[in-house]
MARRODREN-938459 format. One record per residue: residue number from 1; x, y, z of N, C-alpha, C in turn. Coordinates in nm, 2 decimals. Layout:
BEGIN
(NUM, (X, Y, Z), (X, Y, Z), (X, Y, Z))
...
REM end
This chain:
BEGIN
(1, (12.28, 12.40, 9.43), (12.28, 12.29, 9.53), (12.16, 12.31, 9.62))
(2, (12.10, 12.21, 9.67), (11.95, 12.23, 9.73), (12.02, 12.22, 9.86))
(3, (11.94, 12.26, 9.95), (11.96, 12.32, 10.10), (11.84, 12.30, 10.14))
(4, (11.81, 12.24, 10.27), (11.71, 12.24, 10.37), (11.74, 12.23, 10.47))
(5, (11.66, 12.29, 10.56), (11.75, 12.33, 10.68), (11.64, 12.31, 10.79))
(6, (11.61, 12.23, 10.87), (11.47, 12.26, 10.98), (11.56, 12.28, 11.08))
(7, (11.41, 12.32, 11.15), (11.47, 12.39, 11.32), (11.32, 12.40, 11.36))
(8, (11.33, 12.42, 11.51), (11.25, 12.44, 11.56), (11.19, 12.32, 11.66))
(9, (11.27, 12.20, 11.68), (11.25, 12.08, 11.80), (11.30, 12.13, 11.89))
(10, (11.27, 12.04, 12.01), (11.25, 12.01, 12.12), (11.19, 11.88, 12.22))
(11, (11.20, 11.97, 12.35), (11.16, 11.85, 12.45), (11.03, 11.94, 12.48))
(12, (10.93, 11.85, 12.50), (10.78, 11.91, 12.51), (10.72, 11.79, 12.60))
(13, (10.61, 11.83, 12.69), (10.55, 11.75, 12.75), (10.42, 11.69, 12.67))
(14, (10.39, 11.60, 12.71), (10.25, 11.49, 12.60), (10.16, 11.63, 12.64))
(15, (10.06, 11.63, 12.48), (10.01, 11.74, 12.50), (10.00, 11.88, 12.46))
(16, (10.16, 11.92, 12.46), (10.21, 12.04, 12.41), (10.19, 12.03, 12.26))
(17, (10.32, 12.13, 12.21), (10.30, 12.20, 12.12), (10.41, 12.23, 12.01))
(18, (10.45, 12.23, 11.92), (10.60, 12.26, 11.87), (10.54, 12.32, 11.74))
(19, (10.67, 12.39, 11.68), (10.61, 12.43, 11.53), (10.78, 12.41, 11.50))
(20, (10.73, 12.33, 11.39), (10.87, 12.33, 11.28), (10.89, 12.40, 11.21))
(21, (10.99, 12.44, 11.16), (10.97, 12.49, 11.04), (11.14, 12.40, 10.92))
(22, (11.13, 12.45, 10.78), (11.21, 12.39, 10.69), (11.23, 12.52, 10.60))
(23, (11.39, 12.57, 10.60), (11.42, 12.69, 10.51), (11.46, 12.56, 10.39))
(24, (11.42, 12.62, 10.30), (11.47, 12.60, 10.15), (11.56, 12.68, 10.02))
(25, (11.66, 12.58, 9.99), (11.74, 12.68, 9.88), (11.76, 12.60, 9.77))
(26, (11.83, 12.64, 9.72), (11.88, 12.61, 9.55), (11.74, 12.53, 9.44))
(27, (11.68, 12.54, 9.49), (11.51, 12.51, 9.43), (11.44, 12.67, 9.38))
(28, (11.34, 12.61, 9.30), (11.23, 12.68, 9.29), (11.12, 12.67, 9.39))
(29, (11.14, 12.71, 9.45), (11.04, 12.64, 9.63), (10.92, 12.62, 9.56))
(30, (10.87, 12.76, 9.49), (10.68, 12.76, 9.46), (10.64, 12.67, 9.40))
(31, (10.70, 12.59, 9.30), (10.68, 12.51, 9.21), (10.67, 12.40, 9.26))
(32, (10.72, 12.31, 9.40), (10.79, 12.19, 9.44), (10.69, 12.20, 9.54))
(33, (10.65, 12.06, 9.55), (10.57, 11.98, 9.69), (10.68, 11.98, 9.78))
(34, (10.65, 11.95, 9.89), (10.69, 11.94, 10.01), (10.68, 11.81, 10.13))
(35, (10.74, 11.82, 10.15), (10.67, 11.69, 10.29), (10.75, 11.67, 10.41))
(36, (10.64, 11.66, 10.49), (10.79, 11.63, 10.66), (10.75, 11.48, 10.69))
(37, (10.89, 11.45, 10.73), (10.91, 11.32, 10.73), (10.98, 11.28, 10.87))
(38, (10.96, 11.15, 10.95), (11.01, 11.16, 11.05), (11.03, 11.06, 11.11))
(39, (11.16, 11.01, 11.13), (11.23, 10.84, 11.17), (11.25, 10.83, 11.34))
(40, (11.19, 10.75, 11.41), (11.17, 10.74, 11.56), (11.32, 10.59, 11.57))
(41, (11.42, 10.60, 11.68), (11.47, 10.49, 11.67), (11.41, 10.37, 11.68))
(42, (11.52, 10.26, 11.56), (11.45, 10.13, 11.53), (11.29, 10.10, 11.42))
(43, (11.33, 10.25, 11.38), (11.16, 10.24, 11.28), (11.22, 10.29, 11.10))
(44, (11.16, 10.23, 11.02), (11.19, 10.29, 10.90), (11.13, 10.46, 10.92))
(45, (11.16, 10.52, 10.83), (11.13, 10.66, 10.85), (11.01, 10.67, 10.76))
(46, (10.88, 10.80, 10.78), (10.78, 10.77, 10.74), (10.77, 10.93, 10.71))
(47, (10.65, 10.90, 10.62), (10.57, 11.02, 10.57), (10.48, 11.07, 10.65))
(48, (10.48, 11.20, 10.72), (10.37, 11.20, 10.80), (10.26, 11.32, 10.73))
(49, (10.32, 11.43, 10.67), (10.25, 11.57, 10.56), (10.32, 11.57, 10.48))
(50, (10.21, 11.66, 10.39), (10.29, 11.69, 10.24), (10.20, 11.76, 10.20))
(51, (10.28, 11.86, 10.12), (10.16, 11.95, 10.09), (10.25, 12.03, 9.92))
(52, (10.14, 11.99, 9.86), (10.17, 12.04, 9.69), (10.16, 12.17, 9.68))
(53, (10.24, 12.21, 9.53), (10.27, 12.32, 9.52), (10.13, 12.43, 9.54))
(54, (10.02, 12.39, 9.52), (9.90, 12.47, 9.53), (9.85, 12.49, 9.62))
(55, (9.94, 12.42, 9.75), (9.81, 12.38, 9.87), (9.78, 12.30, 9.94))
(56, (9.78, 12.21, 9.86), (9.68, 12.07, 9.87), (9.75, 11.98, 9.99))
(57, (9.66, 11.96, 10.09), (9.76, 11.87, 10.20), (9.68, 11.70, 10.18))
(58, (9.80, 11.67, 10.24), (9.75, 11.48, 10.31), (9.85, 11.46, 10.43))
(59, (9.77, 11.46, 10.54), (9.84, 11.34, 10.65), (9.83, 11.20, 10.68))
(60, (9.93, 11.17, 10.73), (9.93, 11.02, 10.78), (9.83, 11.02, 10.87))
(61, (9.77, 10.88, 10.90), (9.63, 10.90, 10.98), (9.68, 10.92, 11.13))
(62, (9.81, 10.88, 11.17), (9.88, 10.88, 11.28), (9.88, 11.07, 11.32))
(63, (9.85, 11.14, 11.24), (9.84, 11.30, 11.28), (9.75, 11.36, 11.26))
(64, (9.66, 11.32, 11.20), (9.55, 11.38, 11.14), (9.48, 11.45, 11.26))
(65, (9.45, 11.57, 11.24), (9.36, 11.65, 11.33), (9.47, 11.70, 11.44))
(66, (9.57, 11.67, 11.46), (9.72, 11.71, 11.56), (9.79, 11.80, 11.45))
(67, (9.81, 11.77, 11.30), (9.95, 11.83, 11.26), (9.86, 11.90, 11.19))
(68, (9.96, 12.02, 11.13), (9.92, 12.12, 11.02), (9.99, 12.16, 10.94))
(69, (10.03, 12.06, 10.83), (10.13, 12.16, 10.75), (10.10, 12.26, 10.66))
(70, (10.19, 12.38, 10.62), (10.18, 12.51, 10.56), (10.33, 12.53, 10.47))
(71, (10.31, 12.60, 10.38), (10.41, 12.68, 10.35), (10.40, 12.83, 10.32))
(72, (10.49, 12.90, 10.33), (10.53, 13.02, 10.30), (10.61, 13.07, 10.17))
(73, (10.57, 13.08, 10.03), (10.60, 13.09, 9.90), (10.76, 13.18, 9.91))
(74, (10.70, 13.30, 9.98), (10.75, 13.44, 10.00), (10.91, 13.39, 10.06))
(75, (10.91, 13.33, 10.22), (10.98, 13.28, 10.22), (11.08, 13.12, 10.21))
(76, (11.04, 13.09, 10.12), (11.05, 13.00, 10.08), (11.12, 12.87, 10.21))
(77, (10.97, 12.85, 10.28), (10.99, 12.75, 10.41), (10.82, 12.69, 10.41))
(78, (10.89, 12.59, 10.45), (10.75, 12.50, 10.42), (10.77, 12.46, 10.64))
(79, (10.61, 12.44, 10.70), (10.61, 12.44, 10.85), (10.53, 12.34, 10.90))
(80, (10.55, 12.31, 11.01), (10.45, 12.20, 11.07), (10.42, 12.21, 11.20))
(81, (10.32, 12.25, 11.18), (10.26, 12.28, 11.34), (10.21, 12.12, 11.38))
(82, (10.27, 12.12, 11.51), (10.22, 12.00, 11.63), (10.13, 12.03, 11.70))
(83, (10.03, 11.97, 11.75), (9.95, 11.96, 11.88), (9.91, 11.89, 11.91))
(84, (9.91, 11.83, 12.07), (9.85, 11.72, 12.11), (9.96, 11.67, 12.12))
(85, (10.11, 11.66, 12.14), (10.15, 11.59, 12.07), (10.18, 11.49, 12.19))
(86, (10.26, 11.36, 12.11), (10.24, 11.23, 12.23), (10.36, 11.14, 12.22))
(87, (10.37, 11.09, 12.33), (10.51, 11.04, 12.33), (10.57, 10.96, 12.21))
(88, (10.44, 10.91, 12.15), (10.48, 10.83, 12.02), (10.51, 10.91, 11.90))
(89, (10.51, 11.03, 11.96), (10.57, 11.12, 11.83), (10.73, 11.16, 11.84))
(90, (10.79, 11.08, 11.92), (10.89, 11.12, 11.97), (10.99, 11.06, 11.85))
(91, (11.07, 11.14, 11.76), (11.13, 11.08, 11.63), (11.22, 11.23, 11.59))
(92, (11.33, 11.18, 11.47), (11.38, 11.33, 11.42), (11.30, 11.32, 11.27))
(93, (11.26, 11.47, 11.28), (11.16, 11.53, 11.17), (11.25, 11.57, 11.05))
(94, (11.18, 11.53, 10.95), (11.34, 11.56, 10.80), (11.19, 11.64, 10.73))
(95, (11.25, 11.75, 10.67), (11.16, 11.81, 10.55), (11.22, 11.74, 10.42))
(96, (11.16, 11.76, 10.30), (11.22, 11.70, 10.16), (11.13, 11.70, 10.08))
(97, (11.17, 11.75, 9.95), (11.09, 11.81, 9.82), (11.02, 11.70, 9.76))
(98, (10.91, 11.68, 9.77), (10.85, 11.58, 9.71), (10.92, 11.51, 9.59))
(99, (10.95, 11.40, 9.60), (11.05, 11.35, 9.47), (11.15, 11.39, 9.43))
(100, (11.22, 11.44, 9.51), (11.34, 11.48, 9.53), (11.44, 11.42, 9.62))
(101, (11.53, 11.39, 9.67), (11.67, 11.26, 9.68), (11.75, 11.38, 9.84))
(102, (11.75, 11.50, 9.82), (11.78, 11.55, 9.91), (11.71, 11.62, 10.05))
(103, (11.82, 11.55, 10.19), (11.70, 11.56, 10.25), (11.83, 11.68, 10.38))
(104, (11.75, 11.74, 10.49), (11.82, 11.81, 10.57), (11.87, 11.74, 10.70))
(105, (11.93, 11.79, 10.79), (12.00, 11.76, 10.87), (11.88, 11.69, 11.01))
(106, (11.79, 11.72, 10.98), (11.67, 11.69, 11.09), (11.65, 11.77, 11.22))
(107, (11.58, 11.75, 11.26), (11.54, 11.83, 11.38), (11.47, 11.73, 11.45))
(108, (11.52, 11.74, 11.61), (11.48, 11.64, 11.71), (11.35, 11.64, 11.78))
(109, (11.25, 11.58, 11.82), (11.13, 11.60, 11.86), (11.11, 11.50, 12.04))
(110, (11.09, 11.53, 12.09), (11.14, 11.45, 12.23), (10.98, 11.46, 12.28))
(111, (10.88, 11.42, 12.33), (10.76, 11.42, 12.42), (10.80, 11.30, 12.51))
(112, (10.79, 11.33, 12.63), (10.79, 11.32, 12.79), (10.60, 11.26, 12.84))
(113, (10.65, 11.19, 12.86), (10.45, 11.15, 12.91), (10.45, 11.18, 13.01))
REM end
């Protein structure tokens, strides 16, 4: 059974700073792309990183130069560093395995201008 689990939101002032992170189970983590994803009320939900099994990242241009996604093989959690961040980032963040159907509980992201 696949499991994802993020944590790591909050309330942050425009500017700050958060790091997400996303535990992963019943997968082969190393093998599987990754991506965080993240629905603001009244908006379809969007792709904002993603990062393949080797590495390889893409952001949305809406984060580019602000976000950083990473994973950790070892422990099988894929992360997202914020910076800059801005009230328009204000949304709940979902991790989910590239092409894959299951997603986690989300984690809330609040910026305050």
């Amino acid at each position: 059974q696949v499991k994802l689990v993020e944590s790591g939101g909050g309330l942050v002032q425009a500017g700050g700073s958060l790091r997400l992170s996303c535990a992963a189970s019943g997968i082969v983590f190393s093998i599987n792309g990754m991506g965080w994803y993240r629905q603001a009320p009244g908006k379809q939900r969007e792709l904002v990183a993603s990062i393949t099994s080797g590495g390889r990242t893409n952001y949305a241009d809406s984060v580019k130069g602000r976000f950083t996604i990473s994973r950790d093989n070892a422990r099988n959690t894929v992360y997202l560093q914020m910076n800059s961040l801005k009230p328009e980032d204000t949304a709940v963040y979902y991790c989910k395995v590239l092409g894959g159907v299951y997603w986690g509980q989300g984690t809330q992201v609040t910026v305050s201008s």
